[in-house]
KEGU-609724 format. One record per residue (C-alpha): residue number from 1; residue in one letter; y, z, x. Coordinates in pm, 1 decimal. Layout:
N
 resi resn       py       pz       px
  NUM    A        Y        Z        X
...
This chain:
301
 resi resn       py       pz       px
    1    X   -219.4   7525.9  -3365.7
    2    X   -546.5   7320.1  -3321.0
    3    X   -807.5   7608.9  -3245.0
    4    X  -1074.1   7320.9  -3165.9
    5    X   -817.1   7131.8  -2877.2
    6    X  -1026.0   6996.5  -2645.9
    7    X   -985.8   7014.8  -2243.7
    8    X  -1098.5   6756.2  -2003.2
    9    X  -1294.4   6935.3  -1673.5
   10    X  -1401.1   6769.7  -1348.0
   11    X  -1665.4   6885.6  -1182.6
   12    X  -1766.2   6841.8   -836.4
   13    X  -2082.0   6851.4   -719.8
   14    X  -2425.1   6763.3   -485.6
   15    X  -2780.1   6724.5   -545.4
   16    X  -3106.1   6670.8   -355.8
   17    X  -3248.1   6373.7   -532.6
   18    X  -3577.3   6409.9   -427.8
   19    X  -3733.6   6558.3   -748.0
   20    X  -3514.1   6398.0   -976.4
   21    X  -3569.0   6073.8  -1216.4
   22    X  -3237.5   5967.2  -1134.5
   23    X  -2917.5   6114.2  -1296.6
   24    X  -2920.7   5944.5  -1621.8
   25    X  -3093.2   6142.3  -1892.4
   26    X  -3431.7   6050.1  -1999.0
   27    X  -3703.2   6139.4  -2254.0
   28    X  -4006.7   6360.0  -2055.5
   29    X  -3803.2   6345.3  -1728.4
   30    X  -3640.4   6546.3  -1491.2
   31    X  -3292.4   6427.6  -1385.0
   32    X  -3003.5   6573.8  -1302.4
   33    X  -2764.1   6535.9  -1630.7
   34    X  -3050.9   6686.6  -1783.0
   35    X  -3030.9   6992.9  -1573.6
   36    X  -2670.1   6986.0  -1576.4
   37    X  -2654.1   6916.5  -1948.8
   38    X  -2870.3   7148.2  -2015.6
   39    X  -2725.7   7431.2  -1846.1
   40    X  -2380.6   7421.4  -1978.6
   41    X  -2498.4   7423.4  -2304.4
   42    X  -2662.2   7781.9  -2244.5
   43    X  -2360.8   7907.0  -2083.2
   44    X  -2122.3   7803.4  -2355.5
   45    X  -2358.7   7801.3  -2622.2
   46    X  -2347.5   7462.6  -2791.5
   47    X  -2623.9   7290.8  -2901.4
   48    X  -2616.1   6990.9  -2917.1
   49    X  -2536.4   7068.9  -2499.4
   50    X  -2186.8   6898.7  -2419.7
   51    X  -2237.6   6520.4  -2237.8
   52    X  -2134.7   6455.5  -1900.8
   53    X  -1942.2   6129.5  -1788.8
   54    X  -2025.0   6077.8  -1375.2
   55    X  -1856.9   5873.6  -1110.9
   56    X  -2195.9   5691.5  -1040.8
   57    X  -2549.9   5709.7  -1157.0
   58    X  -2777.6   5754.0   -899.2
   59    X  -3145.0   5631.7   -884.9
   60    X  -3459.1   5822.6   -850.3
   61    X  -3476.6   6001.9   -517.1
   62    X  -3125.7   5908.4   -389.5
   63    X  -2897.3   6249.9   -326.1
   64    X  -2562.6   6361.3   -364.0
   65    X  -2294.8   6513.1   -180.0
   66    X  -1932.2   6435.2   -354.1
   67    X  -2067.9   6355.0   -686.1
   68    X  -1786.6   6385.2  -1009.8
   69    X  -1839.5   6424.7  -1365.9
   70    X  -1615.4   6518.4  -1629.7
   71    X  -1683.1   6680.2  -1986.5
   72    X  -1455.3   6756.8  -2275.3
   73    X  -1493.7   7099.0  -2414.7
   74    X  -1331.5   7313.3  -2697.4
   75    X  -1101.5   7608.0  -2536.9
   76    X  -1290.5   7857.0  -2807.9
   77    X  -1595.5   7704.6  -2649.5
   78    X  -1489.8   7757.1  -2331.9
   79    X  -1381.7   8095.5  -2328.7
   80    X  -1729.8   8222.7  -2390.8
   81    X  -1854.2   8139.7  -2007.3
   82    X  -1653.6   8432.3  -1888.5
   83    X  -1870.9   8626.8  -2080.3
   84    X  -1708.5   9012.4  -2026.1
   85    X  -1331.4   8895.6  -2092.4
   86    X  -1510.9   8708.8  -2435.7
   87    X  -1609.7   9026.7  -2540.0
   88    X  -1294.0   9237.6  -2513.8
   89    X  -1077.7   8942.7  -2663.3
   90    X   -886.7   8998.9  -2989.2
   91    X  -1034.3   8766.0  -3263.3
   92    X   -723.7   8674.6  -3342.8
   93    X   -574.1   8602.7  -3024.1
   94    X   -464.2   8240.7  -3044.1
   95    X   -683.5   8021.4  -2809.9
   96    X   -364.1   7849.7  -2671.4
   97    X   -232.2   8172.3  -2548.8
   98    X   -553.2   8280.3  -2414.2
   99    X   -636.5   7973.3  -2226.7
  100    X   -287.9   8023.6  -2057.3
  101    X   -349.0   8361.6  -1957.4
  102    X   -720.5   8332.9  -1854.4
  103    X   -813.9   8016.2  -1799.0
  104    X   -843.3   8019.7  -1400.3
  105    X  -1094.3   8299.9  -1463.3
  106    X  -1268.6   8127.3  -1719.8
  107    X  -1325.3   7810.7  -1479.9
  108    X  -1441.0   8059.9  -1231.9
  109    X  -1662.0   8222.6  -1449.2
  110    X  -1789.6   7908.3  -1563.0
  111    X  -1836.8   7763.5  -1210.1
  112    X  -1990.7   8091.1  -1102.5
  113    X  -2238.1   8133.2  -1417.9
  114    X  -2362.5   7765.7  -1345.6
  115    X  -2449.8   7849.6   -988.8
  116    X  -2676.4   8128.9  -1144.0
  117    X  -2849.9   7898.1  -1396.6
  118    X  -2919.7   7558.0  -1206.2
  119    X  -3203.6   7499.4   -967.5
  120    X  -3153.2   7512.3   -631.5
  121    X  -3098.8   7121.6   -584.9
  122    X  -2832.8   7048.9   -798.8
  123    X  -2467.7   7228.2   -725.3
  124    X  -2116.1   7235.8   -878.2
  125    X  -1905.9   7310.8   -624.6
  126    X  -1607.2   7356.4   -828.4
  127    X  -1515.6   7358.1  -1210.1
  128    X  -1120.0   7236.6  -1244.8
  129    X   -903.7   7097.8  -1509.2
  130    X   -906.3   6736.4  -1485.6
  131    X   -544.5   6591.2  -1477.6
  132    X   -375.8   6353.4  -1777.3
  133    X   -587.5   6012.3  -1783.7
  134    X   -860.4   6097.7  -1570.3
  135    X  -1181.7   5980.3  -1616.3
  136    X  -1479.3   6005.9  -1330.8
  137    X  -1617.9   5720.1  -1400.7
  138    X  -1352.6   5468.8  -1456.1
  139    X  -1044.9   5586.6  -1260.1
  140    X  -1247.2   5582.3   -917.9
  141    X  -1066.4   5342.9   -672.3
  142    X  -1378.9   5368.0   -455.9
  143    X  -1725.1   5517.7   -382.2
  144    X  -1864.6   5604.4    -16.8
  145    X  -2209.6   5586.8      3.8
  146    X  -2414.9   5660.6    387.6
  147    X  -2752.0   5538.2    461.3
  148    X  -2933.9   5704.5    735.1
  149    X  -3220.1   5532.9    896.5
  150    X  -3400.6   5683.0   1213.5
  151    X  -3551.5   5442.3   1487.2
  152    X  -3710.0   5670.4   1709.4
  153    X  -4029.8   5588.9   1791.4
  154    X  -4167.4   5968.4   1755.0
  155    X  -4037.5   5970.2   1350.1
  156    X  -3771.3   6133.3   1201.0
  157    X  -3699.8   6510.2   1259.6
  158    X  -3904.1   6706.1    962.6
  159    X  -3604.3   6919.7    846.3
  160    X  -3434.4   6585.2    774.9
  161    X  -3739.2   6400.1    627.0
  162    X  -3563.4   6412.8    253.8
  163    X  -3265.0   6238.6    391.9
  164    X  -3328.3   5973.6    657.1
  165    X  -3539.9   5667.9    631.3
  166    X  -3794.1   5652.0    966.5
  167    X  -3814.9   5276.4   1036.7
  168    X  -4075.8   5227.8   1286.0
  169    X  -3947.9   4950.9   1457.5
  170    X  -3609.1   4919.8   1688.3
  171    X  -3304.6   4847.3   1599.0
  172    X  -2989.4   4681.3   1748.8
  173    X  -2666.0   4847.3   1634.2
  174    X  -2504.9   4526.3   1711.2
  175    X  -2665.5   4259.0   1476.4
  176    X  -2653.2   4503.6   1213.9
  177    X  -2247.6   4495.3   1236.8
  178    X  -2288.4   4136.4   1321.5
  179    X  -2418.6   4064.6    988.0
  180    X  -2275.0   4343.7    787.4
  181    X  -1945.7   4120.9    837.5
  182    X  -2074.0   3842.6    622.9
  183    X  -2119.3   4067.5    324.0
  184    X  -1709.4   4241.2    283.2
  185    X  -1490.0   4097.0     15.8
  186    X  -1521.7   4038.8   -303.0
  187    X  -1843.2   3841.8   -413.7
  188    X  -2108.5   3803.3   -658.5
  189    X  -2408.2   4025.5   -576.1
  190    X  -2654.7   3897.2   -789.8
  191    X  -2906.1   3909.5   -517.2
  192    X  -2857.1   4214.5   -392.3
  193    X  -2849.4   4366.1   -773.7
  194    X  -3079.7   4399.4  -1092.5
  195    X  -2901.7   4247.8  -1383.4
  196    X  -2851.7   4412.7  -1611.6
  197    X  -2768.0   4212.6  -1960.1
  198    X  -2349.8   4239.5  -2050.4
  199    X  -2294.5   4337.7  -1696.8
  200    X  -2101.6   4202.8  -1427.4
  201    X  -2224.1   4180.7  -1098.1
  202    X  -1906.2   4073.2   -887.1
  203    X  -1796.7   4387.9   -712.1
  204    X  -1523.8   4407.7   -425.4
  205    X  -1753.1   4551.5    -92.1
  206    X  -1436.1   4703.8     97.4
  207    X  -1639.1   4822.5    404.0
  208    X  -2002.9   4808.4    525.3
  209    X  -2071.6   4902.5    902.8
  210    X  -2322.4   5103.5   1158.5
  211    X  -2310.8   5336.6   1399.2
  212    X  -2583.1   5523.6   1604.9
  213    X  -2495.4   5907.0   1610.2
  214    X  -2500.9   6159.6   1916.3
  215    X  -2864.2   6258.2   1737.5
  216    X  -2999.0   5916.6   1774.4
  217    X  -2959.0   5838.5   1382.4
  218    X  -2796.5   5481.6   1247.3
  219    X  -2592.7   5539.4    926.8
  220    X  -2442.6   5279.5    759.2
  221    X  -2139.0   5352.7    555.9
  222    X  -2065.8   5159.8    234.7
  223    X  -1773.7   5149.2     31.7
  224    X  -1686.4   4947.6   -274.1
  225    X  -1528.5   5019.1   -574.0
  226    X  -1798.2   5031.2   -764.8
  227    X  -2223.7   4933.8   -734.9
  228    X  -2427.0   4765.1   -951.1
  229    X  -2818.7   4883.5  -1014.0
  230    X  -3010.2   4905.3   -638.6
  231    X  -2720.5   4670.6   -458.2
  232    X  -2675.2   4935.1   -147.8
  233    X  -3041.7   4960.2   -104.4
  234    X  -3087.7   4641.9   -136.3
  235    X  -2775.4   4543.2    102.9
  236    X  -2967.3   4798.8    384.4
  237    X  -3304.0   4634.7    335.4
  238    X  -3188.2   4314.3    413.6
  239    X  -2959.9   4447.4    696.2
  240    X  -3239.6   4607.9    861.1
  241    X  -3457.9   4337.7    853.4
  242    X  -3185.9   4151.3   1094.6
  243    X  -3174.7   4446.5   1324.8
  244    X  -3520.1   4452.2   1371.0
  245    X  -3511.6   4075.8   1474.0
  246    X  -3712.9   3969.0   1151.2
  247    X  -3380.4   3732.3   1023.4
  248    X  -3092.5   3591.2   1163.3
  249    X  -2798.9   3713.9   1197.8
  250    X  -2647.6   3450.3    954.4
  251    X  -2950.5   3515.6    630.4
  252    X  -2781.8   3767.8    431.6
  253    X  -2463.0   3609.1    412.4
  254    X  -2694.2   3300.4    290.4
  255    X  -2878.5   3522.3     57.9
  256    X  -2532.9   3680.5   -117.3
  257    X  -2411.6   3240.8   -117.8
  258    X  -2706.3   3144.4   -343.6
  259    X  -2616.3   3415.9   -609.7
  260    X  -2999.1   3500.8   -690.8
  261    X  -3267.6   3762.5   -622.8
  262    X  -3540.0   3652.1   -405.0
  263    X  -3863.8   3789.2   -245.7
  264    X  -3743.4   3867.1     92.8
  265    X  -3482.1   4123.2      2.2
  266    X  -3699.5   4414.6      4.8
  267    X  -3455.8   4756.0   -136.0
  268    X  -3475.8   4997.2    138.8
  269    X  -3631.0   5309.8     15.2
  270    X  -3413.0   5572.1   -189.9
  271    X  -3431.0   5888.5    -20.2
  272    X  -3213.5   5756.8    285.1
  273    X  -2867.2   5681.0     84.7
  274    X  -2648.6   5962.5      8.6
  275    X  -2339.4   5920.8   -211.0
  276    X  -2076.7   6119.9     -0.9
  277    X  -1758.8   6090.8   -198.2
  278    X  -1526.8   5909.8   -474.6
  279    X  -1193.4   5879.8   -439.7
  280    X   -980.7   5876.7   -721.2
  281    X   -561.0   5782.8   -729.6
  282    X   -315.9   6046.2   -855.8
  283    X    -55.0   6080.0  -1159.9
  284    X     10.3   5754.6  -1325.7
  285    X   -248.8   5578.9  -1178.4
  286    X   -497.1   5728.0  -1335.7
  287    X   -487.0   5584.4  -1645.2
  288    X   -396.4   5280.1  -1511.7
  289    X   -675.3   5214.5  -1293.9
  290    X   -905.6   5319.4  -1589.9
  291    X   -773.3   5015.8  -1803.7
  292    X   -802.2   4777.9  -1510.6
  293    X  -1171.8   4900.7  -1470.5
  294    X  -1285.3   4884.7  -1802.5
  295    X  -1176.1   4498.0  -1800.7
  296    X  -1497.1   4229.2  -1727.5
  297    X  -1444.5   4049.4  -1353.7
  298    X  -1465.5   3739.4  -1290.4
  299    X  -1434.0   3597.4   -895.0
  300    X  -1098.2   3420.2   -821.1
  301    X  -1118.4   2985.6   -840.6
């Protein structure tokens, strides 16, 4: 029996960006795999602390609400977050047989012990064992990601202020849709993204529309099955510079056509865009959609 067999977890979770570098892990920064990182190590004792693997790595300032992340731990490891069951525990009892036993209590200790250690703006929600060939980042079929923007010519409402972008001019619903339209399929979004080198920016943008809300505020939902660096801020900037009347209706469908960055995309500001969930397929398809992930694009002739 292999003492040291490892068990893949998913965890779900949220975050308030605002005070955060990002989620990627950084030298002298604050981000939230850091925190996260850091606080499973504590719990389960490990040091080096266990690394993450997340759905999508969100820039400085932008939030979370249906974030996932998995991480691979040892069962002996594991065992120690329920920390009173630990104790009592026969050395010898095989970590197989323990792990059937106790396991839902050690995921619930685990989840519970992390809501203890974390700061206030970063959650796991729940702690679960992560089914055969999962993988959060590469077995997502799609991520949903809402911008919230706030017209009204008084500002935003201050208990919101971390979440919705006040844009002090008008805008028309309408002409945001209008244009919106030009921008679904599957496209290279080199202007609307910042290279990065070995990476492909031709992504599939399944849906991107607006609504106004009963509380006055637009949100534009955006779903695609996966983002390159700044491309849904960058997608909302130009978007709102139509609604406002500043461009056409027909410019960012011109800007995605010429495949390059240029000045007048401006990236709307980070602390409106929330990611609010990935979806992921089930059994089989798991691994499947992993492999087909992993693979380089390249847009159909």
């Amino acid at each position: 029996m292999d003492v040291d067999r490892e068990v893949r977890l998913r965890l779900d979770l949220g975050y308030d960006g605002t005070d955060f570098s990002g989620w990627a892990r950084q030298p002298e920064r604050r981000t939230v795999q850091g925190e996260l990182e850091g606080a499973l190590g504590r719990i389960l004792r490990l040091d080096p602390a266990p690394q993450l693997t997340v759905a999508g790595r969100t820039d400085a300032g932008v939030h979370a609400r249906g974030q996932v992340a998995h991480v691979d731990l040892a069962l002996s490891r594991l065992a120690v977050a329920d920390t009173a069951r630990h104790r009592q525990r026969d050395p010898e009892t095989d970590p197989e047989d323990a792990w059937r036993a106790e396991g839902a209590h050690w995921l619930a200790a685990l989840t519970r012990r992390l809501a203890g250690v974390l700061p206030q703006d970063v959650r796991v929600y729940a702690v679960s064992v992560a089914p055969e060939g999962f993988d959060a980042r590469f077995s997502a079929l799609f991520r949903r990601y809402v911008y919230r923007v706030c017209d009204a010519p008084g500002g935003t409402d201050p208990l919101r202020r971390r979440e919705v972008l006040w844009h002090n001019r008008s805008l028309d619903v309408d002409l945001l849709n209008a244009a919106a339209e030009r921008l679904i399929g599957e496209h290279d979004f080199a202007a609307f993204c910042k290279k990065r080198e070995g990476a492909t920016t031709i992504r599939e943008l399944q849906r991107l529309d607006w609504s106004r809300g009963e509380d006055g505020i637009i949100r534009a939902t955006v779903v695609a099955d996966a983002f390159c660096h700044s491309m849904v801020r960058a997608l909302v900037g130009s978007l709102l510079a139509v609604g406002e009347g500043r461009q056409p209706v027909e410019w960012p469908g011109l800007v995605l056509s010429r495949a390059v960055r240029e000045s007048g995309v401006h990236v709307a500001p980070a602390h409106g865009l929330t990611l609010e969930e990935v979806r992921y397929p089930v059994g089989e398809e798991l691994a499947r959609r992993a492999m087909a992930t992993r693979r380089v694009r390249t847009l159909s002739p």
